[in-house]
N, C-alpha and C positions, 0 to 999 in steps of 0.2 A: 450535360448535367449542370445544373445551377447552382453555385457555392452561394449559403446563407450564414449568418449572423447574427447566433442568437447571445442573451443574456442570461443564464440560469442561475441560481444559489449555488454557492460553493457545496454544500450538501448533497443538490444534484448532481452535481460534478462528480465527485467523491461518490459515489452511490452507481452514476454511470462507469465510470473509470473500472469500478472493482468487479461491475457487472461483463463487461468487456471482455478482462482477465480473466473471468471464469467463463465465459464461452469463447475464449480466443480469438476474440474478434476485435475491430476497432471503434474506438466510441462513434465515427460516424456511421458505423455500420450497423450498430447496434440502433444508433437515430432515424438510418432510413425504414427497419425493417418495422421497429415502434409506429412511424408517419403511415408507414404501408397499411400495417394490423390496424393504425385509427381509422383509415379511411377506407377501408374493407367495413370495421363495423358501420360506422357513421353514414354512410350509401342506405342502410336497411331502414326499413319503416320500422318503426318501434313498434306501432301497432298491430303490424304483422307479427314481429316478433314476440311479444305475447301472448296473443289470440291461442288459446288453444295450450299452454304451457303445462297448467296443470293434467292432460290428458296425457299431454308428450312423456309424463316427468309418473305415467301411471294413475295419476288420481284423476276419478270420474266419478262425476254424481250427476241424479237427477235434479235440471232443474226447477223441477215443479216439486219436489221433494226437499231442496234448499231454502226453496219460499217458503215453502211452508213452513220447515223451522226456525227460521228467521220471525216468521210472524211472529208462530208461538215465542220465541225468545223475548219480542218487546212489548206481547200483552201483559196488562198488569190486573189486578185482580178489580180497580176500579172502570176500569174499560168496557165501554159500553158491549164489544161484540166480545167478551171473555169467554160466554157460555158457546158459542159458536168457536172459537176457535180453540178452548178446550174438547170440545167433539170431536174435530180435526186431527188435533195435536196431542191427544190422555198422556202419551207417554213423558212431555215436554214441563206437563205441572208436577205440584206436589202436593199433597196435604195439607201443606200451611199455605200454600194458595188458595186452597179451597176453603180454607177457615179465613184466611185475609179476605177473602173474596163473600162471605156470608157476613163477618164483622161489618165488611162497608154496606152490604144490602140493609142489614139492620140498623146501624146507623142514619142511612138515609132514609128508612122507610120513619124512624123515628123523627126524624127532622121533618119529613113533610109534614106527619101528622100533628107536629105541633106549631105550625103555618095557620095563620088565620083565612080563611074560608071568604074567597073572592062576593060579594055581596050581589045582589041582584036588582 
């Protein structure tokens, strides 16, 4: 075994020391079994480790069923496929979307129509 030399804040010191004490062990031993537990985690692919977390942890959704409410959550009422993803998604609007969403048709049917008229 190799003796090292580290420098820590007196804080951690004091923080190790009391940790020690309360499991009756000594601060080096307390330091190898910390070094041990980091490089037990730090070996594992993160991405491994995530994949799949929310199923492990119980929660499952469909993900075609996720997009979709996603979609619906960032159409807005001046969005060109709104009526199409209102079909989709009825339960995801409200009322005052479908009123926000007739103001702007009305609005812009009115603005076209007072566009002057491309000449021939």
């Amino acid at each position: 075994m190799t003796r090292i030399l580290a420098d820590l804040p007196d804080e951690d010191i004091q923080w190790l020391d009391r940790l020690a004490a309360e499991q009756g062990k000594s601060r080096a031993s307390v330091l190898r079994e910390a070094v041990a537990a980091y490089r037990a985690d730090s070996s594992r692919d993160w991405l491994e480790i995530g994949f799949g977390a929310w199923v492990r942890h119980g929660i499952s959704f469909d993900p075609h069923e996720y997009d979709r409410k996603r979609r619906a959550e960032w159409t807005r009422p001046w969005d060109d496929d709104y009526e199409e993803v209102r079909a989709e998604s009825h339960e995801c609007f409200t009322k005052e979307d479908d009123r926000e969403r007739a103001h702007y048709l009305a609005l812009t049917g009115r603005a076209a129509s007072r566009r002057p008229k491309a000449r021939r």
